[in-house]
C-alpha positions, 0 to 999 in steps of 0.5 A, a space after each residue: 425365253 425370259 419374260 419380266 414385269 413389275 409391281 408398283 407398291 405406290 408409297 408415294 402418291 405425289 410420284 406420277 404412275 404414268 410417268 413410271 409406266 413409260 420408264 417400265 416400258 421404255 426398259 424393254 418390261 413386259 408387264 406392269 402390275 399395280 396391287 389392290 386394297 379398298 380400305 382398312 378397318 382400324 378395329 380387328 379380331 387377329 393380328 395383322 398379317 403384315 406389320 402396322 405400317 404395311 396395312 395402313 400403306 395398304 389402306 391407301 392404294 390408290 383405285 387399280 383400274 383408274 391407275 391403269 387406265 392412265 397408265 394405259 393412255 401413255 404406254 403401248 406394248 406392255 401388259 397392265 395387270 392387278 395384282 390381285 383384284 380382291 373380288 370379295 370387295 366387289 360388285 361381279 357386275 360393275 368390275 366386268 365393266 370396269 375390267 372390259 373398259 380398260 382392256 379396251 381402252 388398253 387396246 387389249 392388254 389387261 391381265 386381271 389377277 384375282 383373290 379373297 383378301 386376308 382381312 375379313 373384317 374388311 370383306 365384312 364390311 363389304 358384305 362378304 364372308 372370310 370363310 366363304 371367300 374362295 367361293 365368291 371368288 369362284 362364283 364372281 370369276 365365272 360371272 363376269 365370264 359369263 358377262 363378257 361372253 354373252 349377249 344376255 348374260 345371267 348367273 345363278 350361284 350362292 353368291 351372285 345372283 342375277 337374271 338376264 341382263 344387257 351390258 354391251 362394253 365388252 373386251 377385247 379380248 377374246 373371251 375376256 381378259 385372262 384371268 389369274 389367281 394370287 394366292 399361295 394355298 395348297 388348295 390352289 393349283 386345283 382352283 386354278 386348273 378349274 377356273 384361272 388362266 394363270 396363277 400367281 406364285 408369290 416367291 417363299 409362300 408356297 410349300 410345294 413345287 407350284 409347277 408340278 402340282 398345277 400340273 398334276 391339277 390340271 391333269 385330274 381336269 383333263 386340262 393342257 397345263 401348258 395353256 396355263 400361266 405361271 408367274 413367281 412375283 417378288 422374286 429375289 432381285 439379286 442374279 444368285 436368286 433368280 437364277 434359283 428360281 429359274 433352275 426350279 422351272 420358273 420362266 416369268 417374273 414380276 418384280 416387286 418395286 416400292 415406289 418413294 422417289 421417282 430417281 429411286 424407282 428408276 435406278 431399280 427398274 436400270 437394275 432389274 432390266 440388268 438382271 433379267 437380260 443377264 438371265 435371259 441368256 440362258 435361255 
């Protein structure tokens, strides 16, 4: 079974995302993602990772979880995912929050991607290190599970640090929202087998089979590999392409969708509905 969903690159601010939450839903997808950046430093040590006019529409995407959030108040069958909450731009205990309130709101549909960020100038100005990232990420993971699990929570790491505390809005999911890691690194199918529900495959970044390597992870951690989510996002949108992808294990997408004009989105959410039904008859 073929499971498809798309992530909303919002270019354009004055295009309604409620209004293409419902075209996503109403086209039969399972998930909609929405992408985060806090900000960008005008002054860095490297080179960008992504051309000058990707990095500042970078700079302007707008707050995950209100977006989802009001995506959530207008649709009622798909998932609503962050695709990745930068977890070094974070406070552990107010992104709990934030993260059980809207899978509330959501009546339990958040999927809660996860990762570092690549511009270290902007962890720094959030008082995080590059070097140190994927153990703030670690640390701040377990921490918010902990938040959400625990009457009294408290955690003591390197990172996140803080003794018992009170915080009562908790999901509605059991256990918390599952939690997938976004990132393309040797390093991590073991990350995921320790402490991710999922992970997220971007096409063409991972040199390596994703699937058999998370599984073998998960094997050394003696954790069932099949309780794991693998997701390939930005596949190609063309049949040839996906049906590849599809050969090589993969069972579910996110599409990527740059969004300028509404009519535009559209046409591509008609196209990509087109293509995956297409796909699923393989199934």
């Amino acid at each position: 079974m073929i499971s498809a969903g798309v992530c909303l690159f919002l270019r354009n601010h004055r295009v309604s995302p409620m209004d293409l939450a419902v075209a996503v839903e109403e086209r039969g997808f399972g998930s909609l993602f929405v992408p985060e950046n806090t900000h960008m430093p005008v002054q860095r040590r490297h080179a960008s990772p992504y051309p000058e006019d990707r990095m500042r529409i970078l700079a302007s995407l707008p707050d995950p979880f209100v977006t989802l959030s009001a995506c959530a108040a207008v649709t009622k069958r798909i998932r609503l995912g962050v695709s990745v909450c930068l977890l070094t731009h974070r406070d552990a205990i107010a992104t709990a929050k934030s993260a059980s309130s809207l899978d509330a709101i959501s009546n339990g549909r958040l999927i809660l991607g996860v990762a570092g960020g690549r511009i270290a100038e902007a962890m720094e100005n959030h008082g995080a290190s590059f070097k140190h990232r994927w153990k703030i990420v670690r640390e701040k993971t377990l921490a918010m599970r902990a938040i959400w699990n625990q009457n009294e929570p408290e955690f003591h790491g390197e990172y996140v640090d803080f003794d018992p505390i009170v915080g009562n809005t908790k999901p509605l999911q059991q256990g918390g929202p599952p939690i997938w890691i976004g990132s393309n690194s040797a390093a991590v199918p073991d990350r995921v087998a320790d402490y991710a529900d999922g992970w997220i495959v971007f096409d063409g970044r991972y040199e390596g089979d994703a699937i058999a390597d998370l599984r073998l992870a998960c094997e050394k951690r003696d954790r069932e590999a099949d309780e794991v989510s693998v997701v390939l996002m930005d596949p190609p949108q063309e049949y040839g392409g996906l049906q590849q992808r599809y050969n090589a294990g993969f069972r579910d997408f996110i599409f990527m969708v740059t969004v300028d004009q509404t009519n535009d989105v559209e046409r591509t959410l008609d196209k990509l509905a087109r293509l995956t039904e297409k796909l699923d008859r393989l199934s």
